[in-house]
Backbone as JSON, one array per atom type, in Angstrom:
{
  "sequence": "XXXXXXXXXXXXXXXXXXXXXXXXXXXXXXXXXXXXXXXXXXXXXXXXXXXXXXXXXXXXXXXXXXXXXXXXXXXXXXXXXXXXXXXXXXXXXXXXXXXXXXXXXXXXXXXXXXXXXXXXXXXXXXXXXXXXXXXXXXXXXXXXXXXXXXX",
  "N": [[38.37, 185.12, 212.33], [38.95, 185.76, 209.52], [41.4, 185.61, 209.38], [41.91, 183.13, 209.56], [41.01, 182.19, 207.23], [42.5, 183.37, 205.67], [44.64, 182.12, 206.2], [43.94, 179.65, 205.19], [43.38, 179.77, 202.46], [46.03, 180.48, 201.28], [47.75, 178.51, 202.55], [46.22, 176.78, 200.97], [47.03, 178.09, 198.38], [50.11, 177.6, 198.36], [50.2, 174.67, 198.33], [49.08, 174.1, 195.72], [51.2, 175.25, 193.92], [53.53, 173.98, 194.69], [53.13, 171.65, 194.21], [52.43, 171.93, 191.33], [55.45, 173.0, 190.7], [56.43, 170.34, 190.98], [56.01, 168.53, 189.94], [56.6, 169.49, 187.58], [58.84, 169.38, 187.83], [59.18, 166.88, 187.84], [59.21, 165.84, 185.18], [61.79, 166.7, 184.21], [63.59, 165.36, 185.85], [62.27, 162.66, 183.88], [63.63, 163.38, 181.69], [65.97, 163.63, 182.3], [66.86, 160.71, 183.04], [66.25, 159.5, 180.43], [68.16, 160.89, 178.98], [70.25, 159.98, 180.55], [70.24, 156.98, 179.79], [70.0, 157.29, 177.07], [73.08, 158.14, 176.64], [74.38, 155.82, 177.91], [73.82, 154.08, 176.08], [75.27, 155.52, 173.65], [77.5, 155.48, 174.82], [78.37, 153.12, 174.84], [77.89, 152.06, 171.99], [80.1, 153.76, 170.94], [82.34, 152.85, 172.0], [81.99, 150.25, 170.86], [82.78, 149.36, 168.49], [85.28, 148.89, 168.6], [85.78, 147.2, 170.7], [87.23, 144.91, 171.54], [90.26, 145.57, 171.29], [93.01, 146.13, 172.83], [92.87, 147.15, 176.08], [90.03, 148.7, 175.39], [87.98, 147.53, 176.12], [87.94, 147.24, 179.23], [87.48, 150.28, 179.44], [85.32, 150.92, 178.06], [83.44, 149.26, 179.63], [83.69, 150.59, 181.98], [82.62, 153.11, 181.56], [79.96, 152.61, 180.73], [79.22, 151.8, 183.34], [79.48, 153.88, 185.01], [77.93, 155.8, 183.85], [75.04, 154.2, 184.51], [74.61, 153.64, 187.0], [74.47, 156.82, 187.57], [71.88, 157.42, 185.81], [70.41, 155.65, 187.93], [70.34, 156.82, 190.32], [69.04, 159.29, 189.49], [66.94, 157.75, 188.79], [66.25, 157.49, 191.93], [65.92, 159.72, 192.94], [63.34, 160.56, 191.87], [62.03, 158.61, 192.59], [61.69, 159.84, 195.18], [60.58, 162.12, 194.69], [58.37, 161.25, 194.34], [57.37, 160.15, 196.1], [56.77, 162.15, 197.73], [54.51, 163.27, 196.83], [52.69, 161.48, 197.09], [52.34, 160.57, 199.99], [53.05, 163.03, 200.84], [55.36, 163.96, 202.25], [58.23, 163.82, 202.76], [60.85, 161.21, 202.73], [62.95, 159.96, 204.56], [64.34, 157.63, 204.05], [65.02, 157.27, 201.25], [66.16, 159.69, 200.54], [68.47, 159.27, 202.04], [69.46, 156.71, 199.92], [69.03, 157.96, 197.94], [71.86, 159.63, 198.33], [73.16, 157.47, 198.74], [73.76, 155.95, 196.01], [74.84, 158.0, 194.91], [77.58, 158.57, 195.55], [78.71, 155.79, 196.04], [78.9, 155.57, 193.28], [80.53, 157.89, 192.62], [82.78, 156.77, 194.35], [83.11, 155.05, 192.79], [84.32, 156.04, 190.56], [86.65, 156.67, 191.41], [88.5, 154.52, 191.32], [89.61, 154.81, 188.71], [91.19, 157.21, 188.44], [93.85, 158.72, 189.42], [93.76, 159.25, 193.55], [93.89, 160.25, 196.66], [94.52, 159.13, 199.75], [93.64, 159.33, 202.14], [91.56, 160.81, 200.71], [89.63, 158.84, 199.77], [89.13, 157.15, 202.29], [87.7, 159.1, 203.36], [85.75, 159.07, 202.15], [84.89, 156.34, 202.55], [84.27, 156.26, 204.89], [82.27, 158.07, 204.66], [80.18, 156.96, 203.39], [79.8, 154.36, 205.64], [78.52, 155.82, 207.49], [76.49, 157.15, 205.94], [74.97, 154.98, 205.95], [74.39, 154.0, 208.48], [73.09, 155.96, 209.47], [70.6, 155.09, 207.52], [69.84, 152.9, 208.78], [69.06, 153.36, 211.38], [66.88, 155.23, 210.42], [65.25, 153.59, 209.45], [64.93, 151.67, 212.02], [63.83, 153.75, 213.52], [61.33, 154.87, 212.48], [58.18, 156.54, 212.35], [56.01, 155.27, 211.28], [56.67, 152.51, 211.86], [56.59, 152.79, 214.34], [54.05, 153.48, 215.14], [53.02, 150.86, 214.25], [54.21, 149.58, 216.48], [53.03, 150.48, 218.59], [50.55, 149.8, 218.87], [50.72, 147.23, 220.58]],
  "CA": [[37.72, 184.46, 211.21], [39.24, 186.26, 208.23], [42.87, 185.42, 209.46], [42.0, 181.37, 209.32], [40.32, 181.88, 205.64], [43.92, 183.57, 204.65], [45.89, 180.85, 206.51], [43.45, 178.26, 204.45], [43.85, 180.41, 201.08], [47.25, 180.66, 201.36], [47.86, 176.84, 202.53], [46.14, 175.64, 199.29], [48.08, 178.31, 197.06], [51.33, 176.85, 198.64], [50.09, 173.59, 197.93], [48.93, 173.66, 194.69], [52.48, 175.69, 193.52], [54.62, 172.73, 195.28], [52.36, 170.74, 193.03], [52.82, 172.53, 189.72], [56.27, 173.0, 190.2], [57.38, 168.96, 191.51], [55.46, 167.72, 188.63], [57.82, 169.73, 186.15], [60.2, 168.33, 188.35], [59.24, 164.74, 187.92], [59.11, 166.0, 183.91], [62.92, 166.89, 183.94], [63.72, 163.83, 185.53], [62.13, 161.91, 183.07], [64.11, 163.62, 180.37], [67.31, 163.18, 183.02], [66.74, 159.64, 182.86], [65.89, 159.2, 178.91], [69.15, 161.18, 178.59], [71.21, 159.08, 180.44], [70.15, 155.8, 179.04], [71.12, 157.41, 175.41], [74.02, 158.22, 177.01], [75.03, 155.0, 177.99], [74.06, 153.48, 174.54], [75.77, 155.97, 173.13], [78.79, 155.38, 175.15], [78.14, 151.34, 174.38], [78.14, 152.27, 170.48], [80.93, 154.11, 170.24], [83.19, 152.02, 172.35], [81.16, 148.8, 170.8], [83.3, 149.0, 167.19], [86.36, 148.45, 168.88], [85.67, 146.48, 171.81], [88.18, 143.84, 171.91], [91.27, 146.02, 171.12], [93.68, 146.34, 173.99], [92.23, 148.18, 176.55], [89.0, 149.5, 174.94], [86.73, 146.9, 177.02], [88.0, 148.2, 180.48], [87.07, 152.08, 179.42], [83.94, 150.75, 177.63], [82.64, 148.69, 180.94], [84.17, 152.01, 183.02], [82.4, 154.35, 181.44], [78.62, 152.17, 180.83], [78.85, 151.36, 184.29], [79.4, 155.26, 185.45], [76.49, 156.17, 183.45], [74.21, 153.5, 184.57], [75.18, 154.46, 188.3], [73.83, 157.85, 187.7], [70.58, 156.66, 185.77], [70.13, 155.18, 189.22], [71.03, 157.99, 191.05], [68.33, 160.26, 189.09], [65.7, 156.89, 189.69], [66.18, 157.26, 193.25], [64.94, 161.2, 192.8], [61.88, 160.52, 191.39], [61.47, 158.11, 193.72], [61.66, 160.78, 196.29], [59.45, 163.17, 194.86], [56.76, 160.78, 193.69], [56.73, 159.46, 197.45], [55.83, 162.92, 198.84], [53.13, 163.51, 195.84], [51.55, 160.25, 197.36], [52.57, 160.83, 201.06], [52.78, 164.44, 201.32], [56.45, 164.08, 203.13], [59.89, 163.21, 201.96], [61.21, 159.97, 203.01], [64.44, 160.52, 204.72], [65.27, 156.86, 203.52], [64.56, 157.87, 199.73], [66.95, 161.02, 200.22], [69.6, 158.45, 202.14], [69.29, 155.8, 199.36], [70.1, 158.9, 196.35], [72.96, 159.79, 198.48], [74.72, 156.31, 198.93], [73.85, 156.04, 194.89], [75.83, 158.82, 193.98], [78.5, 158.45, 196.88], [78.93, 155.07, 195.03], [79.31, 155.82, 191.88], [81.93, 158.26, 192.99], [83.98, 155.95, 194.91], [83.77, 154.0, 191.43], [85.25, 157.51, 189.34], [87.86, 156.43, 192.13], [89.21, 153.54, 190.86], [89.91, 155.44, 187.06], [91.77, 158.46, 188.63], [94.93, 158.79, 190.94], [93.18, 159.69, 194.86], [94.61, 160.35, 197.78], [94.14, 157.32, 200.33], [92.58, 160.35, 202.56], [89.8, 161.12, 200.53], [89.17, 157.33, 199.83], [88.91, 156.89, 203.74], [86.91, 159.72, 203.89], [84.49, 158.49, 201.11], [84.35, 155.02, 203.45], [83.19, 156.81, 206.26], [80.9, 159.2, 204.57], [79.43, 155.03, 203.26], [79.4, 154.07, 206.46], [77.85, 156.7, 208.33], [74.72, 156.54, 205.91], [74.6, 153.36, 205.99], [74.43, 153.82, 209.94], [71.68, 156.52, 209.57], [69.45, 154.52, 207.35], [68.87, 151.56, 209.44], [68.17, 154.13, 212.54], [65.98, 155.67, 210.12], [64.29, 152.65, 209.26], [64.93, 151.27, 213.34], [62.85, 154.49, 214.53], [60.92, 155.46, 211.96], [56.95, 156.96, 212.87], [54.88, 154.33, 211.02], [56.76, 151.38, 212.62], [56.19, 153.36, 215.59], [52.68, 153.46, 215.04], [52.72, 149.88, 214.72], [54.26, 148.7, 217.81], [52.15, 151.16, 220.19], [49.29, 149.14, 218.95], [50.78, 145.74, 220.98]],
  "C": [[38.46, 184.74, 209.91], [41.03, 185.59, 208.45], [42.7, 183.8, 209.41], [41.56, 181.52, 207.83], [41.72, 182.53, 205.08], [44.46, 182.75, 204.95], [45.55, 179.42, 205.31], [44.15, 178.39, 202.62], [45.53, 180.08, 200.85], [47.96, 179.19, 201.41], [47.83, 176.23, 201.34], [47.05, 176.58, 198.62], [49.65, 177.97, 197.38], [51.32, 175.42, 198.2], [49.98, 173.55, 196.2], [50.39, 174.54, 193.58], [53.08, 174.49, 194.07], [54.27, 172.06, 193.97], [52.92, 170.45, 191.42], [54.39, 172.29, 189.76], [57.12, 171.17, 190.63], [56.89, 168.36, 190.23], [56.28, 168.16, 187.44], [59.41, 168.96, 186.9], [60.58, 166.94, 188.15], [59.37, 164.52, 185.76], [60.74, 165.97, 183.68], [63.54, 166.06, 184.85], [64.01, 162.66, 184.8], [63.06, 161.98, 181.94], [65.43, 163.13, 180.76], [67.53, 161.73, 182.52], [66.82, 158.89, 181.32], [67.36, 159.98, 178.63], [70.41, 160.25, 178.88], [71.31, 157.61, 180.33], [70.45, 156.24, 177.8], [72.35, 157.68, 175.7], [75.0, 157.05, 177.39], [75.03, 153.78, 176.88], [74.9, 153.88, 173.97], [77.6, 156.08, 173.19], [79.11, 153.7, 174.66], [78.82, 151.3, 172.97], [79.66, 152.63, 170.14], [82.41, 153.04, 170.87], [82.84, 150.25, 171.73], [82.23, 148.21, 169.56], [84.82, 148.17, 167.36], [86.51, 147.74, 170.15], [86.63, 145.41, 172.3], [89.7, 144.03, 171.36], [91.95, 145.96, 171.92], [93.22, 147.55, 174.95], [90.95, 148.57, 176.5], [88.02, 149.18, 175.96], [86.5, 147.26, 178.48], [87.16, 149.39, 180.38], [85.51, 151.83, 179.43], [82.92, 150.2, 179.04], [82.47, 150.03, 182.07], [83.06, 152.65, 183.01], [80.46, 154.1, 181.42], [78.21, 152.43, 182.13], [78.67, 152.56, 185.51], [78.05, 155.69, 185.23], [75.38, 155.13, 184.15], [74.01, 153.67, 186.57], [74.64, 155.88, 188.45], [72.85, 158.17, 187.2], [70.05, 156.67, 186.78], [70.03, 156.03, 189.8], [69.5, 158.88, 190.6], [66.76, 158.91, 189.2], [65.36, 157.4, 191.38], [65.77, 158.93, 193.74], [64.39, 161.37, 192.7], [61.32, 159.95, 191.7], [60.78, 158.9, 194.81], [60.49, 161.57, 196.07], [58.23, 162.63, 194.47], [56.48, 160.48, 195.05], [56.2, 160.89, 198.36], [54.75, 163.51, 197.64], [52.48, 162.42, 196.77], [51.48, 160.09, 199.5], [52.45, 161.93, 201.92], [54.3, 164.91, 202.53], [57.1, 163.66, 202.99], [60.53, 162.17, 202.72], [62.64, 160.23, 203.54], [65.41, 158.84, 204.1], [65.89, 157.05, 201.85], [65.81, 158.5, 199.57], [68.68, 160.05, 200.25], [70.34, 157.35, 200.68], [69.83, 156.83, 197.81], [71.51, 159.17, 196.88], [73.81, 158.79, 198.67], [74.84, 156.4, 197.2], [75.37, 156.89, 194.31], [77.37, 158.91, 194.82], [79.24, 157.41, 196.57], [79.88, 155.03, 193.85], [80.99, 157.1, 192.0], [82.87, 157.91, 193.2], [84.26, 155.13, 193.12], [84.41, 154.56, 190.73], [86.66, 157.18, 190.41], [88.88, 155.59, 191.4], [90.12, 153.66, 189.41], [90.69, 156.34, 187.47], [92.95, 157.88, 190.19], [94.11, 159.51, 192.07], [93.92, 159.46, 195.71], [93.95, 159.44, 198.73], [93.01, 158.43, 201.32], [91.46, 160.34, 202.4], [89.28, 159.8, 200.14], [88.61, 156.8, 201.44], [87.9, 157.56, 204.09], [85.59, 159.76, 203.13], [83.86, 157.45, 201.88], [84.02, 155.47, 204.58], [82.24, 157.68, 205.65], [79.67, 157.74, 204.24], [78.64, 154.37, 204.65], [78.4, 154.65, 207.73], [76.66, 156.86, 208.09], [74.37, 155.29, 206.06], [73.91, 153.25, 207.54], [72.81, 154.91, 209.81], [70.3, 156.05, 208.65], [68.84, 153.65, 208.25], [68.65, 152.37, 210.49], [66.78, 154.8, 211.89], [64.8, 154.92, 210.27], [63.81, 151.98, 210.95], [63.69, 152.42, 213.96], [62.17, 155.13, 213.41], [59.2, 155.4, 212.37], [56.27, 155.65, 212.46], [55.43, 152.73, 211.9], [56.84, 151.92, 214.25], [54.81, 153.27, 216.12], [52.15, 152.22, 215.34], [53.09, 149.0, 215.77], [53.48, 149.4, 218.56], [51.14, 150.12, 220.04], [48.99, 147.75, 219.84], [50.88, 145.94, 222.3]]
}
């Protein structure tokens, strides 16, 4: 008897700590997010004066389109943790879906920098490989499991 009323105790104070601390999580986030939208104004602005110089518009598109890429990237986090506030269990597509994001946006810091064809190859298979474990995710995942037993 006393050892199920600590397992219960204990349960909720695990729970309600997850709680407390995902919610400052979903707080620094928010600020993530509000940072890098001034960030990509800020990159807009300063590249904005000289925009049609030789060159400038490349860097300027480069560098928006980096930032706006990892915006995304920090969306697709708060995605994650708002879906197990409302679920109670982390989405393995959620997690897949931040890691092509930023996996992405990488390959795009590619295109600005000398890379070895190597790690370019080995960027397109790390692409392809989630790519391959989302749709199994989504192919076997429990709730569409749930709903074919029912037929």
């Amino acid at each position: 008897m006393q050892k199920d009323v600590i397992k219960d105790v204990s349960g909720v104070f695990f729970e309600a700590i997850c709680r407390v601390l995902l919610s400052l999580l979903l707080c620094v986030l928010l600020a993530g997010m509000a940072f890098g939208v001034l960030q990509a104004v800020s990159d807009l602005a300063i590249y904005g004066k000289d925009l049609f110089r030789g060159g400038i518009l490349h860097s300027a598109l480069k560098e928006v389109m980096i930032d706006v890429l990892m915006v995304l990237a920090v969306v697709e986090l708060f995605r994650t943790v708002k879906a197990y506030f409302s679920e109670g269990r982390v989405k393995v597509t959620y997690i897949i879906d931040t890691v092509l994001v930023v996996v992405i946006t990488e390959i795009m810091g590619f295109w600005y920098r000398e890379v070895e064809p190597e790690r370019i190859g080995l960027a397109i298979a790390l692409v392809v490989a989630l790519m391959f474990v989302r749709i199994m995710a989504i192919r076997f995942s429990p709730k569409r499991r749930e709903m074919l037993e029912g037929l």
